[in-house]
Structure formats: C-alpha cells, structure tokens
C-alpha positions as CSV (number, residue, x, y, z in Angstrom):
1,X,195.0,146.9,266.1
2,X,195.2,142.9,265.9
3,X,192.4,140.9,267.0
4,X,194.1,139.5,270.0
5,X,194.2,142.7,271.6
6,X,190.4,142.4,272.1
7,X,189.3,142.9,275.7
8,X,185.8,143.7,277.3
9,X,185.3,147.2,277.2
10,X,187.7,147.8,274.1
11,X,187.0,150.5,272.0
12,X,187.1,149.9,268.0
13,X,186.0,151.4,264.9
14,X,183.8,149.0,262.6
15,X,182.4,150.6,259.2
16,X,182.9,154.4,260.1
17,X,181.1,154.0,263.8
18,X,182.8,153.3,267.1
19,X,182.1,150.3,269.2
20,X,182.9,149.2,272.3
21,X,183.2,145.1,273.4
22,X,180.9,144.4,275.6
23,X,181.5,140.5,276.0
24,X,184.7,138.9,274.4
25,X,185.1,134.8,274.1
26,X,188.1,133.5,273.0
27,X,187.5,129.8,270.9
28,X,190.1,127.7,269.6
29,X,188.7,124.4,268.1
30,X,190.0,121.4,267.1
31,X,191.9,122.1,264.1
32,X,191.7,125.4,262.1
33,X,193.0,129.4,263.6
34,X,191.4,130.5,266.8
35,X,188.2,132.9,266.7
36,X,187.3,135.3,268.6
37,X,183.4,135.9,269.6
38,X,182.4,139.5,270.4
39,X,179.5,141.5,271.5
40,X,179.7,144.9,270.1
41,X,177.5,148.1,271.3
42,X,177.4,151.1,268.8
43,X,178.4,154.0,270.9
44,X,176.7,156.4,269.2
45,X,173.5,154.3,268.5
46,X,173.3,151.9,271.2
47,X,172.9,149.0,268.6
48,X,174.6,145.6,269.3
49,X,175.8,143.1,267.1
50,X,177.5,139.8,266.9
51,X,180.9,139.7,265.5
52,X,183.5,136.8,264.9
53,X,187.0,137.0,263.8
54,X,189.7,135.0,263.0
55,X,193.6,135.3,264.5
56,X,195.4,137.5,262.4
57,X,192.7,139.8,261.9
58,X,193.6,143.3,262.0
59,X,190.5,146.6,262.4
60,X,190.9,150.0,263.3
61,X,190.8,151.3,267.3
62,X,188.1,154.0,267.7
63,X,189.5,157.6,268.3
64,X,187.9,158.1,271.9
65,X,188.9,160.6,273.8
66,X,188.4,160.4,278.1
67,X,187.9,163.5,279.8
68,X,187.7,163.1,283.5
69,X,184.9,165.5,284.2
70,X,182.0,165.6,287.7
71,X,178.5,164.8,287.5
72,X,176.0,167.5,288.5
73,X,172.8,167.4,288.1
74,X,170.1,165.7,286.3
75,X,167.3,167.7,284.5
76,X,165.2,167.3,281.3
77,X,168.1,167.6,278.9
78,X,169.8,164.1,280.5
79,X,172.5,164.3,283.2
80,X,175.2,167.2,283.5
81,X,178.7,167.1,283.8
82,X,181.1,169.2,284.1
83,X,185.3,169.8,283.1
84,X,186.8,170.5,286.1
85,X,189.8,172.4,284.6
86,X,187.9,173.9,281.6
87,X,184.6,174.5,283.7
88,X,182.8,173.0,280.5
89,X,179.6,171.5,281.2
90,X,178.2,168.7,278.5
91,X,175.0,167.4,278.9
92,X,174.4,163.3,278.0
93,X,171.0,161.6,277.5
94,X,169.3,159.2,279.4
95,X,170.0,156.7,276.8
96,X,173.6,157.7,276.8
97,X,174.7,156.9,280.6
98,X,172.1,153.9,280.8
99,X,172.0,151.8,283.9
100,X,175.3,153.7,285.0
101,X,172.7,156.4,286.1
102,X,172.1,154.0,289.2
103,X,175.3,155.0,290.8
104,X,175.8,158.5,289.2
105,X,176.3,159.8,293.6
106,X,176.3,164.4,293.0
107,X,179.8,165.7,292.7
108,X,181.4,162.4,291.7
109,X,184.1,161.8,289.5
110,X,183.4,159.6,286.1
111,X,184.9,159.5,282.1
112,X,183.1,160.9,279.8
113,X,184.0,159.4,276.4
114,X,184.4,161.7,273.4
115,X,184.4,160.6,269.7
116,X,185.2,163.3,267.2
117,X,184.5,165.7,270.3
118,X,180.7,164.2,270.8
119,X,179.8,162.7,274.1
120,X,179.1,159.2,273.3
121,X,179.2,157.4,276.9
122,X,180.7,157.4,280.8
123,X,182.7,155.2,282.8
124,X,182.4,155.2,286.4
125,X,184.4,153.9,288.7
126,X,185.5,150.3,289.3
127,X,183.7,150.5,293.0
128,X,181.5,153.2,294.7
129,X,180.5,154.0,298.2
130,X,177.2,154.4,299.1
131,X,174.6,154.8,301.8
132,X,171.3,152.1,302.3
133,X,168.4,154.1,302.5
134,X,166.0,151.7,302.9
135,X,165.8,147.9,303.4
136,X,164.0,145.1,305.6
137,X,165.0,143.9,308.7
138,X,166.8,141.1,308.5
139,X,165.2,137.0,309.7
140,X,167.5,135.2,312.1
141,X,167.6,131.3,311.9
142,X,167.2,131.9,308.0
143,X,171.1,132.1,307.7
144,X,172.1,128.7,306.7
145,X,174.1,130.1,304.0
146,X,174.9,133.3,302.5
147,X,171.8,134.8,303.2
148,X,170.6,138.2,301.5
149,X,167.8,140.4,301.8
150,X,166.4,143.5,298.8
151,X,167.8,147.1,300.4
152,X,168.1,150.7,298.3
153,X,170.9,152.9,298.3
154,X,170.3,156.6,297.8
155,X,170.2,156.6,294.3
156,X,166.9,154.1,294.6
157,X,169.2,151.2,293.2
158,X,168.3,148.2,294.8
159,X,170.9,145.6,295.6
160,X,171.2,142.2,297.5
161,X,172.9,142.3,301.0
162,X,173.9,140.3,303.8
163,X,171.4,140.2,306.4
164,X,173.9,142.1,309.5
165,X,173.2,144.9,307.2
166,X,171.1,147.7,308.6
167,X,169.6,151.3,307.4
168,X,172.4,154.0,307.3
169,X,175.2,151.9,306.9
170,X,177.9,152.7,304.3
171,X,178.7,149.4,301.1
172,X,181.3,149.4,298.5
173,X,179.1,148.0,295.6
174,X,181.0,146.8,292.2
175,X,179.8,149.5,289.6
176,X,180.1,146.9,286.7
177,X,178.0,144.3,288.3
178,X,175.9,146.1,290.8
179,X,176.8,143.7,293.4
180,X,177.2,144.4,297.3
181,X,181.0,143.8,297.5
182,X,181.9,145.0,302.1
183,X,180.3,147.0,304.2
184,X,182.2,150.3,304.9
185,X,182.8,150.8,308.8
186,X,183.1,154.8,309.5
C-alpha cells in the first residue's frame, strides 16, 4: 500500500499491530517530497501515535475483516452482537465500541471489524435516526442566528438542536460527529 492511499479511517499494519487513521494531513512544503501527517489508533490497544511519512513510502494494509452483524444487548461482558446468517454472537468491550455506544439503537445494523478473527472495533452507520427524549423548551426572541438548545435522544446522548425542535420528534444525527443533521417528519 503506497502512502498516498492514506485516508481517515484507513486500516494499516505498523510493527505486527493493526491501525486505523484517525486524522490524515497532507503537507507539501516549499521544496523537498510531500509528507503525510497521521494520527494512528492501535485497534487492538486503543493507543495512538503520531506518524509522518514521506511520498513514496510504501507499509502493509491490515488484514481486517467486516462482518455486518446486529447489536443486541448490553450486559457485563460489553455489548452483544450478533451474525445474522451464522447466528454467531461476539461480545465487544466497553473500551472496544467507545463513544460509538452513544448511538448503538437495539436491533441495528453496524461492522464489526475482525483481525485474525478477533473483534477489534465497529462501524456504524454514516447517519442514524433517532427519537429526543428529553430536552428544554425552546426561548423565542433568542433566535438571531442559528440558535440551539442541549436535548437527549434515547440512548441518553445529548446533542445540540434547533430550537423548533420539541420532545418526540424523530433527527438524523451524523454518527461520526454527533451532530443534529434534519429533523425526520413521520
């Protein structure tokens, strides 16, 4: 794999462990090769380390596997998920999934990532739906611009919305961000 085939959420091999880029930076300076500025996250480990390369450089891509499988439950083992055409059910630990647990909705569908056939993290969906629980009402005459107020969604995440928003309505919320993206009219 060349080094300008670097993206966020690229998955290499560095020293025997697998990685994943969790923020990429392309720099070219003055005179000299490009480099390439990465933050990498140990899969296995959760460690994270700076690395910079220069063009030309060539590394391994990790051997991950993606199994599309359905969360299930959470319990003292970590969170449950399960094959849906093996009926295999793997358990990850809270350290595993991470902040992705804030949007882990029962019976939806994520990727669990396998390397040498050990779960080693998940990848949800680009966007999720989900219902507010819980948030204030909102002020009027404080919209001047782009006004938000705090609200929770069922899974107890809380999030920023617009002020029109109200208890029981449906958002799309960006899973990589955690940002309010539309309201969902039913």
């Amino acid at each position: 794999m060349d080094v300008s085939e670097l993206r966020k959420n690229a998955k290499v091999q560095l020293d025997g462990h697998p990685y994943v880029v969790v923020e990429f930076l392309f720099v070219k300076p003055g005179k000299g090769q490009g480099l390439y500025k990465c933050k990498l996250k140990n899969m296995i480990t959760g460690a994270v380390l700076d690395r910079t390369w220069r063009s030309g450089e060539k590394f391994d891509p990790a051997n991950v596997e993606s199994r599309k499988m359905q969360y299930l439950f959470k319990d003292q083992n970590g969170y449950t998920f399960m094959d849906n055409e093996s009926y295999e059910q793997v358990a990850l630990a809270e350290e595993i999934v991470g902040d992705d647990s804030a949007f882990l909705l029962d019976q939806i569908s994520v990727n669990v990532l396998f390397y040498n056939d050990r779960p080693v993290g998940v990848t949800l969906p680009s966007h999720i739906v989900m219902t507010i629980t819980e948030c204030e009402p909102g002020v009027k005459g404080d919209t001047a611009t782009n006004a938000t107020k705090s609200a929770s969604v069922e899974t107890g995440h809380k999030i920023q919305v617009p002020l029109f928003i109200r208890e029981g309505d449906k958002v799309k919320i960006d899973t990589r961000t955690g940002a309010y993206v539309e309201r969902i009219n039913t």
